[in-house]
C-alpha positions as CSV (number, residue, x, y, z in Angstrom):
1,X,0.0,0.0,0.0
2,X,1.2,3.2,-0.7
3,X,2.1,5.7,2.1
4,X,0.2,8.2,0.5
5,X,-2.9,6.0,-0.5
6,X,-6.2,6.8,1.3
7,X,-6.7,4.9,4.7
8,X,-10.1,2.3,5.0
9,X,-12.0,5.1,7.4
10,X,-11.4,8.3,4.8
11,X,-14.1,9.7,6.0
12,X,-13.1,10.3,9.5
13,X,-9.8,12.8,10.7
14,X,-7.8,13.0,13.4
15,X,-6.2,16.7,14.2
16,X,-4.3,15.9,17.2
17,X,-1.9,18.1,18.6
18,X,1.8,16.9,19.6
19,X,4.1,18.1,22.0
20,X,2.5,17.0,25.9
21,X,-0.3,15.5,24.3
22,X,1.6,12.6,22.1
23,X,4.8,13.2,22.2
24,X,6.5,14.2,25.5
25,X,10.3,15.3,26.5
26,X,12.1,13.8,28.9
27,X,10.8,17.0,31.7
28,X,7.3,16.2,30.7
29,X,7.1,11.9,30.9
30,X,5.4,12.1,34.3
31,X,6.4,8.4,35.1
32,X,5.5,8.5,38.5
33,X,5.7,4.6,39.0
34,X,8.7,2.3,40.0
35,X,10.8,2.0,37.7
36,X,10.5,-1.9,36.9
37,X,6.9,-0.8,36.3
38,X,7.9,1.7,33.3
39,X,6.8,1.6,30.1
40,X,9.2,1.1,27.3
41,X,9.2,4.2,25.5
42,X,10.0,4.9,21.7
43,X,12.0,8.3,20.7
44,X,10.2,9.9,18.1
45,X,12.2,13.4,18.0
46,X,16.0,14.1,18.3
47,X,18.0,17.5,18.4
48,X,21.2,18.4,17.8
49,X,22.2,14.8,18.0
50,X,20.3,14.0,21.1
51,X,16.9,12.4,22.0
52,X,14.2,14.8,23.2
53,X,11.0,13.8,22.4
54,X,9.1,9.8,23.3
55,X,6.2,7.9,23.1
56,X,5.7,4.6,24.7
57,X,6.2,1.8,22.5
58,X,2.5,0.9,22.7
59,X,1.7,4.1,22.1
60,X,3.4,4.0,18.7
61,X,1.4,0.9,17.5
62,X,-1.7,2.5,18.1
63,X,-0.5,5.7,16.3
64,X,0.6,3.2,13.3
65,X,-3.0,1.4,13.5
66,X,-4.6,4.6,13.9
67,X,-2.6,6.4,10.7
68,X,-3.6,3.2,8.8
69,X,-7.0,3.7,9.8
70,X,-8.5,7.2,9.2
71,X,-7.0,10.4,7.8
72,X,-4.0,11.7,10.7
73,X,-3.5,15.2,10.7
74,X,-0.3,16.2,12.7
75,X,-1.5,19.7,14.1
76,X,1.2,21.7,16.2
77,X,2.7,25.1,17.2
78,X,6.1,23.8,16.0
79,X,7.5,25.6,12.9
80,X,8.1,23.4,10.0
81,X,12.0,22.5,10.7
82,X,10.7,21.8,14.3
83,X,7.7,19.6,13.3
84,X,10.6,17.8,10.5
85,X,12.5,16.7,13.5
86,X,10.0,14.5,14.3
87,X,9.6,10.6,13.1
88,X,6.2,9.6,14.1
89,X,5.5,5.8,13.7
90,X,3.1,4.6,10.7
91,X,1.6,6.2,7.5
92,X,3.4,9.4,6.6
93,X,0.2,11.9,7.1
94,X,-1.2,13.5,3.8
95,X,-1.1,16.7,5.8
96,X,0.7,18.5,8.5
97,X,-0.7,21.7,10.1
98,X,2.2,23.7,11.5
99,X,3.0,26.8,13.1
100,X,-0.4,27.0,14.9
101,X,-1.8,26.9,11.3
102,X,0.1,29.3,9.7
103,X,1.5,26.4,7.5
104,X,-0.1,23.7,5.8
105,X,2.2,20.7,4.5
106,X,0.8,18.7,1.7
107,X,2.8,15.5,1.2
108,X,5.7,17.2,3.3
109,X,5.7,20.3,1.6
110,X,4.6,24.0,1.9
111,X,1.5,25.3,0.5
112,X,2.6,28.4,-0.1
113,X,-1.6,29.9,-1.1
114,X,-2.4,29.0,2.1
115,X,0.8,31.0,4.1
116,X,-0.5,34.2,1.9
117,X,-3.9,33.2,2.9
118,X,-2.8,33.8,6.8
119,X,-0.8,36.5,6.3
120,X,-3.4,38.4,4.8
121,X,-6.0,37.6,7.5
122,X,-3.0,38.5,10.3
123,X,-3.0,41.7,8.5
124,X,-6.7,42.5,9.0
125,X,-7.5,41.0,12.0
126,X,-4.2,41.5,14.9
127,X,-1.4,44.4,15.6
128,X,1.7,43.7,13.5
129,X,4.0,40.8,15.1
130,X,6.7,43.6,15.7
131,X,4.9,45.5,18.4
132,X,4.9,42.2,19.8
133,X,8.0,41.6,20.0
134,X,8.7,44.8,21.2
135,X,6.8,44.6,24.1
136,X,7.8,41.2,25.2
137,X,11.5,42.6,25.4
138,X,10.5,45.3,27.7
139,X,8.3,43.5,30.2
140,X,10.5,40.4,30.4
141,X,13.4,40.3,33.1
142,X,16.5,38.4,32.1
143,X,16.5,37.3,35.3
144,X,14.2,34.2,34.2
145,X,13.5,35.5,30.1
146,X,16.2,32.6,29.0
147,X,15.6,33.0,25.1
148,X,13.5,35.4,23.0
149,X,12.3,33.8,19.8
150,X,10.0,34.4,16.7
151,X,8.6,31.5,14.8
152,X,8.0,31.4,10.9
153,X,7.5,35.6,10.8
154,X,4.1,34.5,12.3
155,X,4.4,34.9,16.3
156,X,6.6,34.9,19.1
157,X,7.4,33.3,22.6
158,X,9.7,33.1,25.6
159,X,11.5,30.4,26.9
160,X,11.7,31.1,30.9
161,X,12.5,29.6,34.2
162,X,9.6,28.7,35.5
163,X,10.3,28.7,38.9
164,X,11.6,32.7,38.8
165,X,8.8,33.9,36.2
166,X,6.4,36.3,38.4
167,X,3.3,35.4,39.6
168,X,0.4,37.2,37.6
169,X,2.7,37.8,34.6
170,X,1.6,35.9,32.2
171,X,-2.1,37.1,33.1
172,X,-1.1,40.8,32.8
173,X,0.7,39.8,29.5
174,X,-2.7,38.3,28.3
175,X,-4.4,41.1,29.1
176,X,-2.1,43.5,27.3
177,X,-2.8,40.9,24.0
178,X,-6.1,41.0,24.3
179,X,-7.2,43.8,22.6
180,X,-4.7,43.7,20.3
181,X,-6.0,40.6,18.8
182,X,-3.1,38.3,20.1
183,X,-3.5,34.8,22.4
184,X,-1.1,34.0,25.2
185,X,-0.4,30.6,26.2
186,X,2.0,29.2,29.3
187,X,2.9,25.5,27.9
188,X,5.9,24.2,30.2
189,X,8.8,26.6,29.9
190,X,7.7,28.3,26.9
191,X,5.2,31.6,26.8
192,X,3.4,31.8,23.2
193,X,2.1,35.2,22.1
194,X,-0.4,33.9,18.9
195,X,-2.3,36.4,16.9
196,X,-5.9,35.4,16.9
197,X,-6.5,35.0,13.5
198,X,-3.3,32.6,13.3
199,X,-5.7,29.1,14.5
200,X,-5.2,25.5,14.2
201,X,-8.7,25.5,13.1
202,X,-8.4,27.7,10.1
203,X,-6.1,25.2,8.7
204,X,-8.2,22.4,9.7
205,X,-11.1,23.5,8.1
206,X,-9.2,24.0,5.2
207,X,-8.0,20.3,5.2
208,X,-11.9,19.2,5.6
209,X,-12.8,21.2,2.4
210,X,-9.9,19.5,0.3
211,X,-10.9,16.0,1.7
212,X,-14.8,16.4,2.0
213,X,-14.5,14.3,5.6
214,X,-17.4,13.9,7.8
215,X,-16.1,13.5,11.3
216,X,-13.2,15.1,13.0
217,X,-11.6,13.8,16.1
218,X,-9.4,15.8,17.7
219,X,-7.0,16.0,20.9
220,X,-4.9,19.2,22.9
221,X,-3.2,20.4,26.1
222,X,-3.0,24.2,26.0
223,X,-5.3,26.9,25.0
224,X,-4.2,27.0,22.0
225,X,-5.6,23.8,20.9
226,X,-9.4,25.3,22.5
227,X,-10.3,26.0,19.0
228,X,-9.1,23.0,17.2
229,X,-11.4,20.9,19.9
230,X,-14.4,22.8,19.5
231,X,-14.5,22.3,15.5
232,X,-13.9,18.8,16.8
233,X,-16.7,16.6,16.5
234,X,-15.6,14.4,19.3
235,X,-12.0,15.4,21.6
236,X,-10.1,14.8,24.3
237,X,-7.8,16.7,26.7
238,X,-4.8,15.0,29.3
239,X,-5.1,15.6,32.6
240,X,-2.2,18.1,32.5
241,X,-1.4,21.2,30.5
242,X,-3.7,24.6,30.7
243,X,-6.3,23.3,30.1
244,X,-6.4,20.4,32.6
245,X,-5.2,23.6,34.8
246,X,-7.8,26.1,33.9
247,X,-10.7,23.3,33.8
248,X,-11.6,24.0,30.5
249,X,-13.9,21.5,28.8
250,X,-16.6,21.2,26.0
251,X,-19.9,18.8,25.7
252,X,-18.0,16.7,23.3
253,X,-14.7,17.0,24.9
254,X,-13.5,14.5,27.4
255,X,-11.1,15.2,30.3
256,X,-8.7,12.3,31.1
257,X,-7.6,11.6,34.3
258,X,-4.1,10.3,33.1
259,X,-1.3,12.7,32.8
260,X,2.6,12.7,31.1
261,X,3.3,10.3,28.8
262,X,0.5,7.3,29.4
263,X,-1.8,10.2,28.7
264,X,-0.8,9.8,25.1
265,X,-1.2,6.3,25.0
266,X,-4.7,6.4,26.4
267,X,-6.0,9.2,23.6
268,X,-4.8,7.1,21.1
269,X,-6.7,4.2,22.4
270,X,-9.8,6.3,22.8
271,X,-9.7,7.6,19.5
272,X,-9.6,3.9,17.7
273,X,-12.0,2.7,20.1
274,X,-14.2,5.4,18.1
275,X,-13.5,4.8,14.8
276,X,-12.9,0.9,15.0
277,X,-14.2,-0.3,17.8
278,X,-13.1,-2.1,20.8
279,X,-12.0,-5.0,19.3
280,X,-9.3,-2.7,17.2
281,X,-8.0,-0.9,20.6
282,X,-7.6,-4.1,22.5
């Protein structure tokens, strides 16, 4: 079968997001229990020569049954050289959505309509990414700002130390974005500032039109996934992240209990007890 050909379910597709939903650095595996009781994990992702990103190896068959199954959509804040880091297990996905949707990958390259697309609605609808950038400079201490970063042209964020970043910050940063159209997110060590407009879902729905797909699964951590759950027809959240934090959820969205890395490995088992049935998730 080809890698490319269409999957048995076609109709159905999965926008999932990645990092700390199913994929998860070293910081973020949560294996709280004995260590003879671990799971084997598989490394997906590795930087500058170095693993940094796993799944457990259970995990990555059900990814592999899952991408075999239905239409899976990678759907992430990473840039594209970030997401390209990345080896996920299974059928090499049609399409990618990157950069919070300010990318779309078609067979594992850039459409650049759809970029120009973005751009043109970032134009219209936030204040321009510099005065951004600006602003995070001056408000951020170097005391715990570790790195300063913009990703793609598209938006910025902060690397920080968690444990010296001010309480009431990031709030007060949020509500500084607010009326100028921008999103702030606190995911781990890193603080996204996201122009509104710039949404997972926008690219998502763009990926619907092209395949004509009837139901949409989806699964995310932050805030920023809040949009790509609620054009979800059915979702899921771990029982970590900002979400899990703020106590965010939707009618069709269920909260896991699980957290770190098993967390993964139980939304993909929900997700192909949906689309195939027990028997297929066993």
């Amino acid at each position: 079968m080809s890698r490319h050909a269409f999957p048995p379910n076609a109709r159905t597709l999965v926008a999932s997001d990645l990092d700390r939903t199913l994929i998860y650095s070293t910081a973020a595996l949560a294996l709280s229990m004995a260590d003879e009781h671990a799971p084997r994990l598989l490394c997906v992702e590795v930087h500058e020569s170095r693993p940094l990103s796993y799944m457990t190896e259970s995990a990555s068959r059900l990814l592999a049954e899952l991408a075999d199954t239905v239409r899976f959509v990678p759907t992430t804040t990473r840039t594209r050289k970030q997401y390209r880091r990345i080896s996920l297990p299974g059928r090499a996905p049609r399409y990618a959505i990157c950069a919070n949707g300010g990318h779309l990958l078609v067979d594992g390259r850039t459409d650049h309509d759809w970029n120009a697309e973005m751009r043109r609605r970032l134009a219209d609808g936030s204040a321009p990414l510099d005065e951004v950038v600006a602003h995070l400079a001056a408000v951020s201490d170097p005391e715990w700002r570790r790195k300063e970063r913009v990703a793609e042209d598209l938006f910025a964020y902060l690397v920080v130390d968690r444990e010296k970043l001010p309480v009431g910050w990031v709030k007060e940063l949020a509500e500084w974005a607010e009326p100028r159209g921008w999103t702030v997110s606190l995911q781990g060590r890193k603080i996204y500032a996201v122009p509104k407009p710039l949404r997972k879902s926008a690219a998502l729905a763009e990926v619907v039109r092209r395949t004509g797909v009837e139901q949409v699964l989806a699964a995310g951590d932050s805030l920023l996934d809040v949009d790509l759950l609620t054009a979800a027809d059915m979702g899921w959240t771990p029982g970590h992240g900002e979400l899990a934090d703020t106590g965010w959820t939707a009618p069709h969205v269920t909260a896991l209990g699980s957290v770190g890395v098993a967390a993964g490995e139980e939304i993909l088992r929900r997700m192909l007890v949906r689309v195939s049935g027990e028997g297929a998730a066993a």
